[in-house]
C-alpha positions in Angstrom: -2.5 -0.8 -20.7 -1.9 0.3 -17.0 -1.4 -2.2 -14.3 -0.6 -2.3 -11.1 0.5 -5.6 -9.1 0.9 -5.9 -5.6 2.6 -8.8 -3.5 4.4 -9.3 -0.6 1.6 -10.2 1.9 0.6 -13.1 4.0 0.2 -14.1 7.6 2.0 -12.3 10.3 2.1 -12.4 13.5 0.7 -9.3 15.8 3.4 -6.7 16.6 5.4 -8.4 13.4 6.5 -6.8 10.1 5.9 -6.8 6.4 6.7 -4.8 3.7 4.1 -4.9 0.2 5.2 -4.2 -2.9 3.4 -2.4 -5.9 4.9 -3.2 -9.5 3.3 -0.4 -12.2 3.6 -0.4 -15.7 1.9 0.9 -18.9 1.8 4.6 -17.4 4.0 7.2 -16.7 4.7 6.1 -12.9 7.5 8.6 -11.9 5.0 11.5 -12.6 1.6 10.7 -10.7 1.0 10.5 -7.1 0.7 7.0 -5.4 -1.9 5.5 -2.6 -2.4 2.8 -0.7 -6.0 1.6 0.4 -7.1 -1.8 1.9 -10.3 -3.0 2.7 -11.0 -4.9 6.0 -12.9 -8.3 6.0 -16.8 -7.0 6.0 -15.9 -3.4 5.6 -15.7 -0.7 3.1 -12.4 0.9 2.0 -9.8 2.8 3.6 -7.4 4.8 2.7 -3.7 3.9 4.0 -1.2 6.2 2.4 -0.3 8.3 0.0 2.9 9.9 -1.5 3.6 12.5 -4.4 5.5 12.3 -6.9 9.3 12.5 -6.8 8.6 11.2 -2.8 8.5 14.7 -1.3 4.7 14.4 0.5 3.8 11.4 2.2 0.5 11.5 4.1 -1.0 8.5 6.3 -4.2 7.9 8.3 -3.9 8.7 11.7 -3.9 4.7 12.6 -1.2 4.0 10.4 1.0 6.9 11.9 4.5 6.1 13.0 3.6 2.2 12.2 3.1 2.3 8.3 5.9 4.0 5.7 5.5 4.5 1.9 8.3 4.9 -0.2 8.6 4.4 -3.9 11.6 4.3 -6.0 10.5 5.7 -9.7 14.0 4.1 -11.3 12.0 0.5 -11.0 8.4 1.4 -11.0 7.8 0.4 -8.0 5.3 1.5 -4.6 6.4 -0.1 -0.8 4.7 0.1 2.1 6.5 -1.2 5.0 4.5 -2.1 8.0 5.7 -2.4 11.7 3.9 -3.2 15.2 0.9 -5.1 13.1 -2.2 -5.8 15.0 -5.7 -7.5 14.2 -7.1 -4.7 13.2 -4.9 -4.2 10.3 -6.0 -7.6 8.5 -7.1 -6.4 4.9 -6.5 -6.3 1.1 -4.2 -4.0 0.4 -4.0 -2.0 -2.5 -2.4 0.0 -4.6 -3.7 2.7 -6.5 -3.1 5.4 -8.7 -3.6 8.6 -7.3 -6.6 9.5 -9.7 -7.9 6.2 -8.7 -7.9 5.8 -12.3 -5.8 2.3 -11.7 -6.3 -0.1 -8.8 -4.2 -3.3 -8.8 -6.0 -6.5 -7.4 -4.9 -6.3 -4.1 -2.5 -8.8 -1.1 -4.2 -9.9 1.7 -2.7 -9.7 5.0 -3.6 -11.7 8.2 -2.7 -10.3 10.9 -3.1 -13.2 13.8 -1.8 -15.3 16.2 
């Protein structure tokens, strides 16, 4: 059975750091393309990041540009995404999906506040 589990979120500061983690199992991770989405309090989903494969593509929305980086590393199964320069606005579950959107993990909330 596939699974995806995030962690690595919480309440930061604005202008702070975090980094999220995504541990998959129960599929062939090294081979599939990777995304993350979050969803804002009240709002529908967005879509944060993606990245291929062997790490070759990595896409963002143009909010998340030069702020957000995904990275994966296929030896441990495993999806990042690092954050910098945090604001409100990016207060959310975060997600991580397969790339099909066939697999969704349940998501790490991060508060972005003062």
């Amino acid at each position: 059975e596939a699974q995806l589990v995030e962690s690595g979120g919480g309440l930061v500061q604005p202008g702070g750091s975090l980094r999220l983690s995504c541990a998959a199992s129960g599929f062939s991770f090294s081979t599939y393309s990777m995304t993350w989405v979050r969803q804002a309090p009240g709002k529908g989903l967005e879509w944060v990041s993606s990245i291929s494969s062997e790490s070759s593509v990595s896409n963002y929305a143009d909010s998340m540009k030069g702020r957000f980086t995904i990275s994966r590393d296929n030896a441990k199964n495993r999806l990042y995404l690092h954050m910098n320069s945090l604001r409100p606005d990016d207060t959310a579950v975060y997600y991580c999906a397969h790339a099909s959107g066939e697999y969704w993990g349940k998501g790490t909330l991060v508060t972005v506040s003062s």
